[in-house]
C-alpha positions as CSV (number, residue, x, y, z in Angstrom):
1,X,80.7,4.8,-50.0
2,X,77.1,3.3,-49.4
3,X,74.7,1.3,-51.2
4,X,71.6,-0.5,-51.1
5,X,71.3,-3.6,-53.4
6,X,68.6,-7.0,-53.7
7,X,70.9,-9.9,-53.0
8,X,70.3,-11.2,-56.0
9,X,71.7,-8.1,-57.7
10,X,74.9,-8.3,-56.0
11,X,75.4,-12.5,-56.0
12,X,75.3,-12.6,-59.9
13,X,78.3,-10.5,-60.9
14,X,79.9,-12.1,-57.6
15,X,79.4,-15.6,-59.3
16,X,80.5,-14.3,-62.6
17,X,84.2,-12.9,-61.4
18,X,85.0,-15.1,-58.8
19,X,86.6,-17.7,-61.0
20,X,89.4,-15.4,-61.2
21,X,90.0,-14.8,-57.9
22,X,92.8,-17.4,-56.5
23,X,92.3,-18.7,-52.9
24,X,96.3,-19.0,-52.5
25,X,97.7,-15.3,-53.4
26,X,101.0,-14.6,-53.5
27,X,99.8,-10.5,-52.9
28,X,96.7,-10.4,-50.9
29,X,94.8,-8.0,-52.8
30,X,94.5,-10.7,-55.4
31,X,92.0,-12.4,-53.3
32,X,90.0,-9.0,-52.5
33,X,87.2,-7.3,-55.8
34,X,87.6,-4.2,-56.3
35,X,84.2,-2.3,-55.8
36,X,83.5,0.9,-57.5
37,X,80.0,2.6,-56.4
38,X,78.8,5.4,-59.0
39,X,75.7,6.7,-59.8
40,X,73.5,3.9,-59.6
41,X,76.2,1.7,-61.0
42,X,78.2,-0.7,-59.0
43,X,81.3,-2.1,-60.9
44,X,83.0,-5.5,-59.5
45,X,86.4,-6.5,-60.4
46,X,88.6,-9.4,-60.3
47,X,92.3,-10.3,-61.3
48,X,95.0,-12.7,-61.1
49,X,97.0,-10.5,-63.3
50,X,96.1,-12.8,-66.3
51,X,92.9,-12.3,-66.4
52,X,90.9,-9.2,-65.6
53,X,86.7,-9.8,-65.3
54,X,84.6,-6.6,-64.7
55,X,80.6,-7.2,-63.6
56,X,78.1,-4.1,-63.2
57,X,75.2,-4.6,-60.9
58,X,72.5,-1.7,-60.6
59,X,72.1,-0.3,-57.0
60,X,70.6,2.5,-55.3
61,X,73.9,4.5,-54.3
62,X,73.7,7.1,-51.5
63,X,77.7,8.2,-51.3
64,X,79.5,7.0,-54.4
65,X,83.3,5.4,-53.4
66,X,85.4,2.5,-54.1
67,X,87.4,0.0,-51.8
68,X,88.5,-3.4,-52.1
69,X,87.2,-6.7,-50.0
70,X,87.7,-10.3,-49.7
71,X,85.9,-11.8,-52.9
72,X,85.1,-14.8,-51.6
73,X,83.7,-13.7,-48.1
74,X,81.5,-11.4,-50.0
75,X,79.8,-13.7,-52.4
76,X,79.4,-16.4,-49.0
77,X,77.7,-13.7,-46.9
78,X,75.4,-13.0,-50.3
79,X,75.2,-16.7,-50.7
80,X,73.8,-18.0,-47.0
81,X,71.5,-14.5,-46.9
82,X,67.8,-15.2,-47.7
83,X,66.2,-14.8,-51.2
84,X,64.9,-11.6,-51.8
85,X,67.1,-9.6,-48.8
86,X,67.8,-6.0,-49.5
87,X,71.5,-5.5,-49.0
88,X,72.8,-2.4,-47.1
89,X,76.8,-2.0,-48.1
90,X,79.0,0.8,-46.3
91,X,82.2,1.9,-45.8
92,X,83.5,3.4,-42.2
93,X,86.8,4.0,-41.8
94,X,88.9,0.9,-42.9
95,X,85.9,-1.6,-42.3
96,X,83.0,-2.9,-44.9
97,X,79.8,-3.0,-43.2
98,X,77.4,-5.6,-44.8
99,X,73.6,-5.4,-43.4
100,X,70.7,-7.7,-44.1
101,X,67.9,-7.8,-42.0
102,X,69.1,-8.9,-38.5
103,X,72.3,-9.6,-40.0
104,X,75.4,-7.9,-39.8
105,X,79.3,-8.7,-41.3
106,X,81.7,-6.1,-40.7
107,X,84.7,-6.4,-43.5
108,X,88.8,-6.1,-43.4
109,X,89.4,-3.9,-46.7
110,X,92.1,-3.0,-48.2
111,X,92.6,0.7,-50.6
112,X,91.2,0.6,-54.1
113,X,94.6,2.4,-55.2
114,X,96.7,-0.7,-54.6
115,X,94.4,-2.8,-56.6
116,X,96.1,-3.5,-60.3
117,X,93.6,-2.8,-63.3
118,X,94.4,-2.7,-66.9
119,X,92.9,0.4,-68.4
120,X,93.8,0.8,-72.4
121,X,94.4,-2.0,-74.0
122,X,95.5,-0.1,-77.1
123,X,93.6,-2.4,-79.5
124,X,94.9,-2.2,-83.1
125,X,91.5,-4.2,-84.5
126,X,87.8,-4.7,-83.0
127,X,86.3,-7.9,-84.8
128,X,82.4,-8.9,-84.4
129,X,81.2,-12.0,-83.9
130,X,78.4,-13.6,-82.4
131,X,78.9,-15.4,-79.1
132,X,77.4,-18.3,-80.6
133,X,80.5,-19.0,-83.4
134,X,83.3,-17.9,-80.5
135,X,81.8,-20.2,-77.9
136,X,82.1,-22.6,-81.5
137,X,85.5,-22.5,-82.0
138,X,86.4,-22.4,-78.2
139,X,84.4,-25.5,-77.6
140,X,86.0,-27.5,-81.0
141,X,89.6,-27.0,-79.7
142,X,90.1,-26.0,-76.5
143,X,90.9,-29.9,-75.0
144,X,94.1,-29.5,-77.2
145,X,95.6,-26.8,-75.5
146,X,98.8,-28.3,-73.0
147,X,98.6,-27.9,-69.5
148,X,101.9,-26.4,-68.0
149,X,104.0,-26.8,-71.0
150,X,107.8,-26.0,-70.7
151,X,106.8,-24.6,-74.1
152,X,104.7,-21.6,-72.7
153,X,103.3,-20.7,-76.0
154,X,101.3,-24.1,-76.1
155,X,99.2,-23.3,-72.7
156,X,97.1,-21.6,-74.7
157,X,94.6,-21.0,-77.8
158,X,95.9,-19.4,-81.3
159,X,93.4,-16.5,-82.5
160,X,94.1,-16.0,-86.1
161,X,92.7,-13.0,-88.7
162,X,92.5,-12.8,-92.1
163,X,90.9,-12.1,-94.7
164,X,87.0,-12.8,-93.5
165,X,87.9,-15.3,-91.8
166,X,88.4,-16.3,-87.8
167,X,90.2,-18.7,-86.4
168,X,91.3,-20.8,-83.6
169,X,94.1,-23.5,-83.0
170,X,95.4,-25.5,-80.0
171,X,97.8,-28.2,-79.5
172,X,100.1,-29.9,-77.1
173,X,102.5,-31.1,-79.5
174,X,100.7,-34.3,-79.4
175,X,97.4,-33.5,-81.0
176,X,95.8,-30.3,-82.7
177,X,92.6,-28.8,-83.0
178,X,91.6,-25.7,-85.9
179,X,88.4,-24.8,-86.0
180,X,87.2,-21.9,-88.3
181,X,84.6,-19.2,-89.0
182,X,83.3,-17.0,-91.5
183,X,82.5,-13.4,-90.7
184,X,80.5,-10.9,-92.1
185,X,81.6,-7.2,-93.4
186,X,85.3,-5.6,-93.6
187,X,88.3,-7.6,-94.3
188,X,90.6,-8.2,-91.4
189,X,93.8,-7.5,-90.7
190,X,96.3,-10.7,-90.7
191,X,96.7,-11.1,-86.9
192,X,97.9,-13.9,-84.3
193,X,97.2,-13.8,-80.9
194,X,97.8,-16.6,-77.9
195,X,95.0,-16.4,-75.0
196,X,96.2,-18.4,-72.5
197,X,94.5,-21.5,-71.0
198,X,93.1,-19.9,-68.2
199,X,91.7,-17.0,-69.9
200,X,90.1,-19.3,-72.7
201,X,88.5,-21.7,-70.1
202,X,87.0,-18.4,-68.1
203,X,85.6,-16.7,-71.7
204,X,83.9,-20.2,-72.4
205,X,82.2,-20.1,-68.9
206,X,80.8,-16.3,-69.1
207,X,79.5,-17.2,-72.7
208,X,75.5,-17.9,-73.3
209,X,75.4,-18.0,-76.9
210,X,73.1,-15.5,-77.6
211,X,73.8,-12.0,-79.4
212,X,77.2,-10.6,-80.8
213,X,80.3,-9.5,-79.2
214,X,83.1,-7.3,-80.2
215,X,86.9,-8.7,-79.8
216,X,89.4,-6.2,-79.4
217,X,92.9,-7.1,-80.1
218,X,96.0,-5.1,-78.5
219,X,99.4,-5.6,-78.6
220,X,99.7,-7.1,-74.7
221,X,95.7,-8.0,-74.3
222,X,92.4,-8.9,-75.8
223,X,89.2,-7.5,-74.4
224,X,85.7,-8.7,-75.4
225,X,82.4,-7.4,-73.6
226,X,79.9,-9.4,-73.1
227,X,76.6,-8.4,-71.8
228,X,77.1,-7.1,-68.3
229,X,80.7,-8.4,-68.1
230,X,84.1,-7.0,-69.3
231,X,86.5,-9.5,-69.8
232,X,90.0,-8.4,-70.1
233,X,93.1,-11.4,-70.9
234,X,97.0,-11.0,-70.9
235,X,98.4,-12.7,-74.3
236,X,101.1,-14.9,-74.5
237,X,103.8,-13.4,-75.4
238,X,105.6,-16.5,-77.9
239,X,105.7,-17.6,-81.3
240,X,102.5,-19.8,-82.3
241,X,103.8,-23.0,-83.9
242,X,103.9,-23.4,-87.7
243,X,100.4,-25.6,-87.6
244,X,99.6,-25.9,-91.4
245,X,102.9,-28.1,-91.4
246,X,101.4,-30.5,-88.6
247,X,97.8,-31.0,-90.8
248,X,98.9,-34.2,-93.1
249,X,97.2,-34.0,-96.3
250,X,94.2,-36.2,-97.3
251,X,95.4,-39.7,-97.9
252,X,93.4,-42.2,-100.0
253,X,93.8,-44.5,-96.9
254,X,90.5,-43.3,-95.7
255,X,88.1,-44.6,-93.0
256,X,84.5,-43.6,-93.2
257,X,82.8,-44.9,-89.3
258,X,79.3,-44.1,-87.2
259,X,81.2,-41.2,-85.6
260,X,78.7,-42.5,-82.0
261,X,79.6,-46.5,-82.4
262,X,83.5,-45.6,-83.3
263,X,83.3,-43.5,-80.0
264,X,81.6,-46.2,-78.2
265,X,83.8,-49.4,-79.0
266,X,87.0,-46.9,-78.5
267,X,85.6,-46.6,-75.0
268,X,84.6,-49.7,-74.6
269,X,88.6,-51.2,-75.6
270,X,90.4,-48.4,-73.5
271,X,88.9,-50.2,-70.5
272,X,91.7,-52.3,-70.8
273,X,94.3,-49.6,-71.9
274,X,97.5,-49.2,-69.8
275,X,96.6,-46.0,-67.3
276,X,99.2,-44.7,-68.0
277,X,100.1,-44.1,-71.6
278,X,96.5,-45.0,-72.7
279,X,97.9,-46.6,-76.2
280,X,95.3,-48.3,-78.6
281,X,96.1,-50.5,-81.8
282,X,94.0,-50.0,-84.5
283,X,94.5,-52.3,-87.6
284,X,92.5,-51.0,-90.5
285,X,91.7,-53.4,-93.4
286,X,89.3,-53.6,-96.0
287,X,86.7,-56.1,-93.8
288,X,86.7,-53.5,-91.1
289,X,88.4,-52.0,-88.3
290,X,89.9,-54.2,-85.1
291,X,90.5,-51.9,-81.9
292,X,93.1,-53.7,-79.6
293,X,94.1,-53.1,-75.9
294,X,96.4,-54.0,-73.4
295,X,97.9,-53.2,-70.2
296,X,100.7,-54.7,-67.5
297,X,98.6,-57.0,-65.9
298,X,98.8,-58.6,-69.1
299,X,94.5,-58.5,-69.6
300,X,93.5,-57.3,-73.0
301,X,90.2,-56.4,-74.9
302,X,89.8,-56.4,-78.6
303,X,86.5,-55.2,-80.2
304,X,86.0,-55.6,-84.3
305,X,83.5,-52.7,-86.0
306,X,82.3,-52.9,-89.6
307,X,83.6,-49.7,-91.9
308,X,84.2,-47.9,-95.2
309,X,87.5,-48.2,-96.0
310,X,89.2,-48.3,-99.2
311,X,93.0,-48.5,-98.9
312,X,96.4,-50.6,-97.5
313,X,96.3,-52.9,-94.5
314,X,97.7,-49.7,-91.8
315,X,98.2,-51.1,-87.9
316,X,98.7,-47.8,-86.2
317,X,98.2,-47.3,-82.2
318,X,97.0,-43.9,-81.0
319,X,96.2,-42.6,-77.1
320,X,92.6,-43.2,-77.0
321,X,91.9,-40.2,-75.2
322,X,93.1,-38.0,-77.8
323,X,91.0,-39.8,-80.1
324,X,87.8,-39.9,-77.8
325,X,88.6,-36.1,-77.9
326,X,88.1,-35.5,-81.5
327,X,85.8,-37.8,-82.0
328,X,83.2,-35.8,-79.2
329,X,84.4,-32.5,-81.0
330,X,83.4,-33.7,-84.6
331,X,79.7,-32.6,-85.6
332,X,77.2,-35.0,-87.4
333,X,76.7,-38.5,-87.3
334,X,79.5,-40.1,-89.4
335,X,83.3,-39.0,-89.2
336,X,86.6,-40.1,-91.8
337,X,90.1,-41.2,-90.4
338,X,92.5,-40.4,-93.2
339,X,96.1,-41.8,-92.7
340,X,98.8,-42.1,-95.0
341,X,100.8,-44.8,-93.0
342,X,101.5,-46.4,-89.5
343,X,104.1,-43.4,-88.7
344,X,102.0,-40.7,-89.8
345,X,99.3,-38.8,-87.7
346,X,96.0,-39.1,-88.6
347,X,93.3,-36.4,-89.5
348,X,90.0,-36.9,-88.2
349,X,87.2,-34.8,-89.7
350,X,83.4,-34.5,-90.5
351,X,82.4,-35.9,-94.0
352,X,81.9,-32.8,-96.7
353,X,83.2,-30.5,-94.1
354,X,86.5,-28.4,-94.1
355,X,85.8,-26.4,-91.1
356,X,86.9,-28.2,-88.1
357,X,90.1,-30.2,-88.1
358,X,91.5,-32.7,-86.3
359,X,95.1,-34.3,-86.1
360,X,96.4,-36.6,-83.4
361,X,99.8,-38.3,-83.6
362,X,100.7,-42.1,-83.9
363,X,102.5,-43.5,-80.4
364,X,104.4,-46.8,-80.3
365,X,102.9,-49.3,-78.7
């Protein structure tokens, strides 16, 4: 295998996989790419076994091949080489030869055989969408998903089908976030998938926004290809909870705020929060809203903020981060609370619009 490459040609699809690539593996091919020279075409891979990302570059190839190196020492050698170097990349026996100018790096590899890569995902449905609504609904609920949940099936997002519709759902069984899009063309099938956290935070870093992108849905894995990358994601294998049970209904105890001064004095009061727990009270009355904090030092902060409301007296406490949350997820200027009582969660969403939801649960304060 040899190749000749500008450095800049080689240090994009580097950048673009190496988020995958663990620096503690438990196998150490998972810290190597796998590179596949072919006909002008050089194909970079990454895994973790979750997550699969494929980059093409275009070089000028002299002996096609494939081998696997350290992902990491790669992109650094590309990385601290001068802008504008023409790369030289070769294989000789069990060594990678790196050249550049004056500079040479000679490689530890390991054989492209051992390296695990998911081939067919045997997708049952191919949806369209434009990067632009995916990186949407990824951005309006990914902060729900749990982190390291005993309950597996919450470290992740909820991709749903139906219909002409798409959409995504998270939670951590404290909070939940649905956020939905309309599609143009066939009707899909009813489908649900889980994309774990890792691969949802890696998709929403490889997105631009611009242009379409076809989702493929298998039984094990969802693939999408973007522009020069492939990205390839295990799915959870679980049961989704029930989350149209969780989404109260509309309660005429409903408070209309500036979404940017609500989100202000909330940040303002959780100064004072217990670090901890991060509780808030809110007592909601007709005159307005009165945010209250405190914490074990025994030092509080209370800030009043003038409101719509039209409904009973409700003194509810919350974890302010979960509200912060919503409240920087929630599009427009103005945003409505809607809660039926102080033991009932509370659903937070943009005035005249049904496409984003938000629900975060009471806590006892």
């Amino acid at each position: 295998m040899k190749f000749t490459a500008a450095r800049e040609a080689l240090l994009k699809p580097l950048q673009a996989v190496i988020g995958v690539v663990e620096r503690r593996q438990t196998m150490p091919i998972l810290s190597n790419v796998l590179l596949v020279a072919k006909d002008g075409q050089l194909a970079i891979t990454a895994t973790d076994l979750e997550v699969e990302l494929v980059a093409q570059a275009l070089v000028e190839t002299e002996s096609n091949g494939e081998i696997t190196v350290s992902g990491r020492k790669l992109l650094d050698i590309c990385r601290a080489l001068p802008e504008g170097a023409e790369i030289t990349v070769s294989l000789s026996g069990e060594k990678l030869s790196v050249k550049a100018g004056r500079s040479k790096f000679n490689l530890v590899t390991l054989p492209a055989a051992e390296f695990p890569i998911v081939e067919d995902i045997k997708a049952g449905q191919t949806i369209t969408v434009s990067q632009k609504s995916l990186g949407r609904l990824i951005e309006k609920t990914h902060f729900s998903m749990a982190q390291q949940d005993v309950r597996y099936y919450l470290n992740g997002m909820l991709l749903e089908t139906g219909g002409k519709v798409l959409r995504a759902v998270a939670t951590d069984g404290h909070r939940l976030a649905l956020c939905e899009v309309a599609l143009d063309g066939k009707e899909l099938e009813e489908q649900q998938v889980i994309v774990p956290r890792k691969g949802v935070l890696e998709l929403q870093r490889l997105m631009d926004g611009k242009g379409k992108l076809d989702i493929e849905l298998g039984t094990n894995h969802i693939r999408i290809q973007l522009e020069n990358i492939r990205f390839t994601s295990k799915l959870i294998d679980g049961r989704f909870p029930e989350y149209e049970r969780v989404i109260p209904k509309e309660s005429t105890n409903e408070l209309k705020a500036d979404r940017a001064e609500l989100r202000a004095a909330l940040q303002r009061t959780a100064i004072l929060s217990n670090e901890k727990y991060r509780g808030i009270r809110l007592i909601i009355r007709d005159s307005g809203v009165v945010l209250q904090a405190h914490n074990p030092e025994q030092e509080e902060a209370e800030e009043e903020l003038e409101v719509e409301y039209s409904g009973e007296d409700i003194e509810i406490g919350f974890n302010v981060n979960y509200l912060l949350d919503a409240l920087g997820a929630v599009e427009g200027d103005e945003v409505t609370l809607s809660v039926q009582d102080s033991n009932s969660s509370c659903l937070i969403r943009q005035p005249g619009s049904k496409d984003c939801t938000f629900v975060v649960m009471p806590m006892r304060l």
